[in-house]
N, C-alpha and C positions, 0 to 999 in steps of 0.2 A: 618638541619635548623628547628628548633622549633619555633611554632606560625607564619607560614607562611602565613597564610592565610590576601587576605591582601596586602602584601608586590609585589612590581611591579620588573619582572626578564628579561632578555633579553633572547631570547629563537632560536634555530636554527630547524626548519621546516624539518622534514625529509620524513616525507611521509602519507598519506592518512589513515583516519581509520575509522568502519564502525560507522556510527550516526552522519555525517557530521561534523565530527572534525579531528583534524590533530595531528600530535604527534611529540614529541620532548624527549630533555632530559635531566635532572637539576642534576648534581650529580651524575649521574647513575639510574636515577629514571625516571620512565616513565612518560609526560605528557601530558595529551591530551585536546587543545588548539582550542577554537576557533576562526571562522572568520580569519582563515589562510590558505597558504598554502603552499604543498612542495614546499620546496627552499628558503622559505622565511626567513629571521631575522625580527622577531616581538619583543615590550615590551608589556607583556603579566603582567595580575594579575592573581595571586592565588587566586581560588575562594574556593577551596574542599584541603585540606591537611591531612584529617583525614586517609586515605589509605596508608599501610605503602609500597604496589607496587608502586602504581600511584599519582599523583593529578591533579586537573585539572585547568585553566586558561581561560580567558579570552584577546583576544588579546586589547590594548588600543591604539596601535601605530604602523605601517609596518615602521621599520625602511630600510629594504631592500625589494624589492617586486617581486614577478614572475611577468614574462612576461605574465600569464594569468590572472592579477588579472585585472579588469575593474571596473572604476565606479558602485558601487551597484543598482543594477533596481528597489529600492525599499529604499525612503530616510530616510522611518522611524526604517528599518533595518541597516542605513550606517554606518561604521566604525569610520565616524564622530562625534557618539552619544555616550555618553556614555556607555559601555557593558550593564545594567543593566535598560538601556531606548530602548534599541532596540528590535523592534516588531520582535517575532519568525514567523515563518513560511516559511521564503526565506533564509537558510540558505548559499547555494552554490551562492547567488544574487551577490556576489562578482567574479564571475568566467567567464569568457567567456562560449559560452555555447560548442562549442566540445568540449573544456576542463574537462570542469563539469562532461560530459560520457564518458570521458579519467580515470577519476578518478573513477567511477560508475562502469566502468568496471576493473580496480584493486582491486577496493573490491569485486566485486563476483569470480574474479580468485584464490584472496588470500584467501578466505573464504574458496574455492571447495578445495582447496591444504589443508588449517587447518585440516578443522572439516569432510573431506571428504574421504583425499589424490587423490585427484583428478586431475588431471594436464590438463588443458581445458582453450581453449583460449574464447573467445566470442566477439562481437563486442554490443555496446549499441545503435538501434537504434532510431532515433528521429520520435515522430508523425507527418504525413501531414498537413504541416502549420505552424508547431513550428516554425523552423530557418527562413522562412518566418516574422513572429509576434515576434521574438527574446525571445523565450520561454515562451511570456505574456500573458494573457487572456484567460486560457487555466481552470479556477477551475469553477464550475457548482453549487459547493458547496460551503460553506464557517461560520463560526462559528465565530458571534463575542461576546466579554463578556460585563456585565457593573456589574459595582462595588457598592460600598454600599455607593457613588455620586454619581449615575446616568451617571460613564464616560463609555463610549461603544467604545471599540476596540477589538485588538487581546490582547493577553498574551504579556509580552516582553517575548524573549528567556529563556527559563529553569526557569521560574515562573508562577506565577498565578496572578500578578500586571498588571491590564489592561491598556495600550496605545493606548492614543486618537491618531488617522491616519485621515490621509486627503484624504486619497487612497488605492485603493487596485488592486493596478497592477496585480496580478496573475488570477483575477477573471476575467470572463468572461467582456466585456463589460456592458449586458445588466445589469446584477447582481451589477456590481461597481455602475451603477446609480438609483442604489434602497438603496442602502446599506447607511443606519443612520450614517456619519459620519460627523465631525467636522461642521460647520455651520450648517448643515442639523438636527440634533439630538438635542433632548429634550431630556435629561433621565428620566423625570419623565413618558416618555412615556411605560419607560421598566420597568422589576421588578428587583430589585436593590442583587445584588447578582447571578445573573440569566442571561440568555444566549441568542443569538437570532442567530438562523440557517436561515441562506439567502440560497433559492435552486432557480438556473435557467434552470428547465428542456428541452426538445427538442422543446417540441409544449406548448405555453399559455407564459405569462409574468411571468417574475422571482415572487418568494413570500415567506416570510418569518414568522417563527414560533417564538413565542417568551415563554419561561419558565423558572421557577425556580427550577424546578429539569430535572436533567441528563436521558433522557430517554432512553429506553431499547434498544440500537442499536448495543449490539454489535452481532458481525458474532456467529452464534452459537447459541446464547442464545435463552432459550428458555419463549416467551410471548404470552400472551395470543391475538388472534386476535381480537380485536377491532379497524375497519377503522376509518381511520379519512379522512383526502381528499386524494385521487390518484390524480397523475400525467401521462404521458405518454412520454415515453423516445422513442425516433426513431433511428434505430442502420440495416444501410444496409437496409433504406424500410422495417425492420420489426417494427411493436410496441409493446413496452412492459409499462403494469400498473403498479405501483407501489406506496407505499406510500409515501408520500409526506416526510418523514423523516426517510422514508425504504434505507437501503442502496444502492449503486448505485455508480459506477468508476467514481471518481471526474471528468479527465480531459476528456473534450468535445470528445475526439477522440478516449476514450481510448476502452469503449464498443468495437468500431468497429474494432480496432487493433487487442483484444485479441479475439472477435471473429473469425476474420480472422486467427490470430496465431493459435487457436485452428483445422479449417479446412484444415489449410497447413501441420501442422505438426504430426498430428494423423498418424501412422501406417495404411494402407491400406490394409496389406496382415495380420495385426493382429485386423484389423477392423470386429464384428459379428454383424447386425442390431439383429440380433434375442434371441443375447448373455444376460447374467441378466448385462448391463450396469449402471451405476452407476454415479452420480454428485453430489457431494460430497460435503458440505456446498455450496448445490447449488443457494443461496439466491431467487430471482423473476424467476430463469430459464434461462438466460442468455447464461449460457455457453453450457446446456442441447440444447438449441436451435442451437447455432450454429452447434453442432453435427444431430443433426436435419435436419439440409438444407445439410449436404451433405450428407449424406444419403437416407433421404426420407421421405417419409410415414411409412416407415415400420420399423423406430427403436423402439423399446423397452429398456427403461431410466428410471431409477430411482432417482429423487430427494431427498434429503436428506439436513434439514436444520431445524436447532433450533430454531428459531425462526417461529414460528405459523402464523403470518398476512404473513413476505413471503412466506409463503410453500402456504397459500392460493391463491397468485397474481401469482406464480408458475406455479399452477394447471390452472389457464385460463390462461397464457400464452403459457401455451405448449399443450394445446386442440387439437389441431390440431393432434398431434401425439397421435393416437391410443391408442400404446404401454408404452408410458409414462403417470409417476403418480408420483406425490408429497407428502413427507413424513414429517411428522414433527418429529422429534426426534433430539437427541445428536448423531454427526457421531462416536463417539467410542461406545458408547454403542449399537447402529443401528449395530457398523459391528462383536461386541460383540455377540449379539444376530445372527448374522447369522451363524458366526463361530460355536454357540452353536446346532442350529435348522436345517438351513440346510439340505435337502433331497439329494439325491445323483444327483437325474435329476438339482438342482437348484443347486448342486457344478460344475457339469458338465458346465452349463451354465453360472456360475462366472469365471471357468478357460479360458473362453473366452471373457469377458468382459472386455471390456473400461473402465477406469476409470475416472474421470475428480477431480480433486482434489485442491480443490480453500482455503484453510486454511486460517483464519485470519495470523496475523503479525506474533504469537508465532510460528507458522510453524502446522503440522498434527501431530506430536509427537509419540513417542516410542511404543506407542498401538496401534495407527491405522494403523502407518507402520506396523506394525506384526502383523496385520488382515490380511492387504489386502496381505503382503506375505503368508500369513497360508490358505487364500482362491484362492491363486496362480492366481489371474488374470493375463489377458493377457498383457494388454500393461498400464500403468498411465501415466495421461497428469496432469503434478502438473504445476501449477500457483502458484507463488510464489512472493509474496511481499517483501519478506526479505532476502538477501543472507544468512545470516549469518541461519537462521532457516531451510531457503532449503539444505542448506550445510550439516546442520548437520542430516535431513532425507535422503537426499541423501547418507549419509555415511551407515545407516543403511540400504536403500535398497540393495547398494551396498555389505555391509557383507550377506546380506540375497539370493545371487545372483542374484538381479536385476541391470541392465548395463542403464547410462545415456547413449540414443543412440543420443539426437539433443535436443541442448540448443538455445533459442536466448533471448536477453535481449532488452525491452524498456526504452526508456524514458518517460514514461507517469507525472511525477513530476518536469518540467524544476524548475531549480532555489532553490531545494530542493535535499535531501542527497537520498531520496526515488529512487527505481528502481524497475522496474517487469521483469518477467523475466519466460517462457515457456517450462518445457522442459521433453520428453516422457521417460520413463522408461520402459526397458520388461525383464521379467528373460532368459537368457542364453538358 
């Protein structure tokens, strides 16, 4: 089929794929479909035909539908709207919500089996209060754009054309009723091309930044500290500062989840407080801390995080702990340099250290996994945003002889394709 692109197909729904799309098959050709799902007969556009494996679609019509598909929780995302009008961000909004982590968890099983050979069941579960709230009000953060009129929303789906919304169901309560939309918004009040990050932290009223350029956030990177306002986030009665546009886990509950995650599932009998420990894009400390409280006083952690302003909110956040200290650097090259320098007393005490291993999306990748195997530590607790990117460290731990011994997966993103997911590694 030449110049497909375009042209409306009738498509049969076969199964789940990872980036919240669904896949099918035209031909013998793979396509992967949104705003559907397994099971379903949808009339679907071609949106992408230039791939000579795949292309991809848009669904316009369910002409036969699962038993899980429900009204969309979000009407400016609904199936009702044209593909190309509908606001991204709630892609799964069509799904019942165990359904949604029915499918969340076929992608991280299929993923461990891909890119891993992994054969591991896992269950996905939901935060305290989700199924209560029907997975809404749950984002702390939230990013909307306005264009070059002054219109202020999200993105529609797989673009950068801004859609004016009337709502923002996933957001927090407090947050939705700050947020400049439809009646409420002047755009001459924003800068036209430019962005405005609505943050609703734990403690003070929600408040929002507004710019023209994309600032320096991502995990890793490395900027220069200069504060601008902090916040303070409360997670289990602790507090932690932070900047006001410093990163920080969107959904209301999730801080305290993987906290928790983190203290249930660390090794005990491969636990050293006194060990060269390590937190590994460890952003404001976060994860360092939870390590912290079950432990004690007397761990000794090493921070490690690209970014300059949080290794500085880091450092007073984890005061308290003696033995802990905040680093600013690039974690491959941080474990680069150790691999290189290294004393035999401070190898000694890496072959017994923790690791805590929190990697952006792209995953920790093929050098820092074969750091931290070449400096043979004891046990890694990787955090993992992305199956598909944990799959594939995980595979290499695995060839390097380290064994996934305890996986568990959240749902910290109802209504979205997104999952996290916890899980310790130790060599044989």
């Amino acid at each position: 089929m030449a110049d497909a692109q375009g042209t409306q197909v009738e498509l049969e729904i076969t199964n789940v794929a990872h980036g919240g799309i669904s896949v099918a098959r035209l031909d013998g050709r793979v396509v992967f479909v949104t705003d559907s799902l397994p099971g379903e007969r949808v009339l679907a556009r071609i949106t992408d035909d230039e791939h000579a494996s795949f292309w991809r679609a848009d669904t316009v019509r369910v002409l036969e539908a699962s038993p899980h598909r429900v009204p969309h929780v979000w009407q400016a995302a609904s199936i009702d709207r044209d593909p190309d009008d509908r606001a991204g961000g709630a892609e799964f909004g069509h799904i019942d919500l165990p359904w949604q982590r029915e499918l969340k968890r076929q992608v991280i099983v299929d993923s461990l089996k891909r890119f891993a050979g992994l054969e591991r069941d896992i269950e996905v579960g939901a935060v305290d209060g989700d199924d209560e709230r029907g997975g809404l009000g749950w984002r702390t953060r939230v990013r909307l754009h306005v264009d070059a009129d002054g219109r202020v929303g999200p993105f529609a789906a797989r673009s950068h054309r801004v859609i004016a919304v009337d709502d923002l169901p996933l957001a927090t309560p407090a947050l939705e009723r700050e947020a400049p939309l439809g009646d409420r918004v002047d755009g001459s009040d924003f800068p036209a091309d430019g962005y405005i990050d609505l943050v609703a932290p734990s403690q003070g009223a929600p408040r929002f930044v507004t710019s023209t350029e994309t600032p320096e956030k991502a995990r890793g990177s490395r900027t220069a500290a200069r504060r601008g306002r902090s916040i303070t986030e409360v997670v289990d009665g602790r507090e932690f500062l932070l900047d006001e546009q410093g990163f920080w886990q969107v959904h209301r509950g999730a801080a305290s989840t993987l906290s928790r995650a983190i203290r249930s599932e660390v090794l005990d009998d491969r636990l050293d407080p006194s060990a060269f420990n390590l937190d590994l894009y460890g952003g404001v400390g976060l994860l360092a801390a939870a390590l912290g409280e079950k432990v004690g006083a007397g761990l000794r952690i090493t921070s490690v995080e690209g970014n300059e302003l949080a290794t500085d909110y880091a450092a007073e956040n984890l005061s308290e702990w003696i033995g802990a200290n905040a680093e600013t650097n690039r974690v491959d090259r941080y474990l680069r340099q150790l691999e290189k320098n290294a004393q035999a007393a401070e190898r000694e005490r890496l072959s017994r250290a923790t690791v805590i291993l929190d990697p952006p999306r792209a995953g920790a990748g093929k050098q820092v996994v074969n750091s931290l195997m070449s400096l043979d530590v004891a046990q890694v607790v990787y955090v993992a945003c992305d199956p598909v990117a944990f799959a594939r460290d995980a595979g290499q731990f695995e060839r390097g002889g380290y064994r996934v011994r305890s996986m568990r997966a959240f749902d910290l993103f109802p209504h979205t394709h997104h999952v996290e997911s916890v899980a310790v590694l130790t060599k044989d």
